[in-house]
N, C-alpha and C positions, 0 to 999 in steps of 0.2 A: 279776478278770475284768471287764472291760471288755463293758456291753453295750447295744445302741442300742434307743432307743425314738425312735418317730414323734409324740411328743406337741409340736404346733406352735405358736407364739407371733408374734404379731404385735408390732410395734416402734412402732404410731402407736397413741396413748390412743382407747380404744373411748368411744363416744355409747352414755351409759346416762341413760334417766328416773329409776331408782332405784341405789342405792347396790348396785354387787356384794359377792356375801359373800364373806367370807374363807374360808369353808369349803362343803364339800360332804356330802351323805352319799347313799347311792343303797342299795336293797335289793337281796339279789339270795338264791335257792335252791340250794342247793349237786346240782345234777346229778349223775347216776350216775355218767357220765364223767368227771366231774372228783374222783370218790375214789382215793385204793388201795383194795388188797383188804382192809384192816383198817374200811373204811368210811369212814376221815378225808378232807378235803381234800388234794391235792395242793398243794404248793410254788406249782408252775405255774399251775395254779388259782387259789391265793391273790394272785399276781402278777399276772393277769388282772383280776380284779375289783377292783385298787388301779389297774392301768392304765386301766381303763374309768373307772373314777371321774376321775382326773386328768385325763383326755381331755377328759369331759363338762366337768367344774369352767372348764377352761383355755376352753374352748369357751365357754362362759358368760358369761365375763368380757370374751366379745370375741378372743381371744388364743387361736383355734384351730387346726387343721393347717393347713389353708388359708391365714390368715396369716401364718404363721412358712412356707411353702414359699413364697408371696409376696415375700417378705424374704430369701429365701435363707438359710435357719438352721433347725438341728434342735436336738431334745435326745439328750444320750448318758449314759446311766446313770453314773454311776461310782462309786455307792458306794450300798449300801442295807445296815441294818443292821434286823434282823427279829428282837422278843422273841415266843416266841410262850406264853401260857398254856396254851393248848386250842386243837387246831383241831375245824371244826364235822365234824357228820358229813352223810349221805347225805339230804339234804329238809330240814335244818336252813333257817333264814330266818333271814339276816345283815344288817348293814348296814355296807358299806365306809365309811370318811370319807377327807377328804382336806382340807390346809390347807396356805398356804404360810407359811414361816418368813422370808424373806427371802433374801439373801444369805451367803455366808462365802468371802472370798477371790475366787474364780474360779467359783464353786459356787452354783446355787442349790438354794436347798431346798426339801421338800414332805416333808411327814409323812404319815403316814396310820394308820387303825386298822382293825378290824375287831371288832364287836358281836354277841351275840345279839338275839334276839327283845327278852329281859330288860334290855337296856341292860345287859349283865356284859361285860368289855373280855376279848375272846380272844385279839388280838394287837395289838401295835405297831408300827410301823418309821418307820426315818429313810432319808430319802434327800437324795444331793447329786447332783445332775445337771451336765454342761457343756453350755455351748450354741454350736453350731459352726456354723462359716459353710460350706455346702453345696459352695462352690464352692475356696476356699482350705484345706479340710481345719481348719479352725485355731481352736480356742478363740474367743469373744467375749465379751467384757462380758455378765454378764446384769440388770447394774446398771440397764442403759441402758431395760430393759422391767420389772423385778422392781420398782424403785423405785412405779412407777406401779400396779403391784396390791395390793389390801388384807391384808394381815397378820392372822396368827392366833398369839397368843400361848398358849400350854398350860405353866401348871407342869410338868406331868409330861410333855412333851415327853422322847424319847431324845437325848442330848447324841451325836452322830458322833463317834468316833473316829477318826481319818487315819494309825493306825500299820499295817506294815505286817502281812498275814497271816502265821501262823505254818504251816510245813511240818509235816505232817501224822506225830504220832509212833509214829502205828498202821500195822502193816504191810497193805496190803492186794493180793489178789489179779486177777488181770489174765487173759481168755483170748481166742483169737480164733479165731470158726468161723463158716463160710458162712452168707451168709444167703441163706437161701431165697425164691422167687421171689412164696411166696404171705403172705410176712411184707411187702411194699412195696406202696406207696401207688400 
């Protein structure tokens, strides 16, 4: 599944006094909303707070929505690979990171984690995004902006995989009933 994100990059090297870092890290409180009913984080939630992070980080370096809609070019997800140990519960205090890897192929990369309080690693993930041109629909080089931002090297980085997903060997069920009018937004 294929999915798009608005996180924007600018194509001309940003004016910095100091050195941008290679990585980011941002806290954040895990909301009621954003649990199931077991009290855990949401998926979606967790996807949030890796989005917010990359946002800001991207942001930072100079190379934010603003300039990547300037330029004419988004990113579009295409591939995120998520280990997870524990997710936090209901009030827990996290802290998202976020780093870039470089390139691979046609692919840029960004990693990220998620922490407790304790520095104890809760989850990982790897991500490979494309970055398209708004107007032509069409893949671009991310060589051409990725080269110019600083790099974060992690041993324990997750290596991406690029095979394809496997069809699902578990049978599952399917129904479909009215939705009612006081269930919409």
């Amino acid at each position: 599944m294929v999915c798009f994100a608005h996180i924007f990059i600018k194509t001309q090297t940003p004016t910095h006094s100091i050195m941008p870092s290679p990585s980011r890290k941002e806290p954040f409180t895990v909301k009621s909303y954003e649990v199931l009913q077991n009290g855990r984080l949401k998926l979606s939630a967790l996807l949030n707070y890796f989005q917010e992070v990359a946002s800001n980080h991207a942001s930072s370096l100079g190379w934010g929505f603003d300039s990547m809609q300037e330029n004419g070019v988004f990113w579009a997800l295409h591939r995120i690979e998520i280990h997870i140990e524990q997710l936090p519960k209901w009030e827990d205090k996290v802290n998202a990171s976020t780093w870039i890897k470089g390139t691979e192929r046609i692919f840029a990369r960004r990693d990220f984690s998620l922490e407790d309080e304790g520095g104890n690693l809760l989850v990982r993930a790897a991500s490979a995004w494309l970055m398209v041109d708004i107007n032509a629909k069409r893949p671009k080089n991310p060589a051409i902006i990725m080269d110019q931002m600083p790099q974060h090297v992690n041993p324990d980085d997750i290596p991406l995989t690029y095979s394809k997903l496997k069809p699902f060997d578990i049978p599952f069920e399917s129904m479909a009933r009215k939705v009612l009018p006081s269930e919409l937004d």
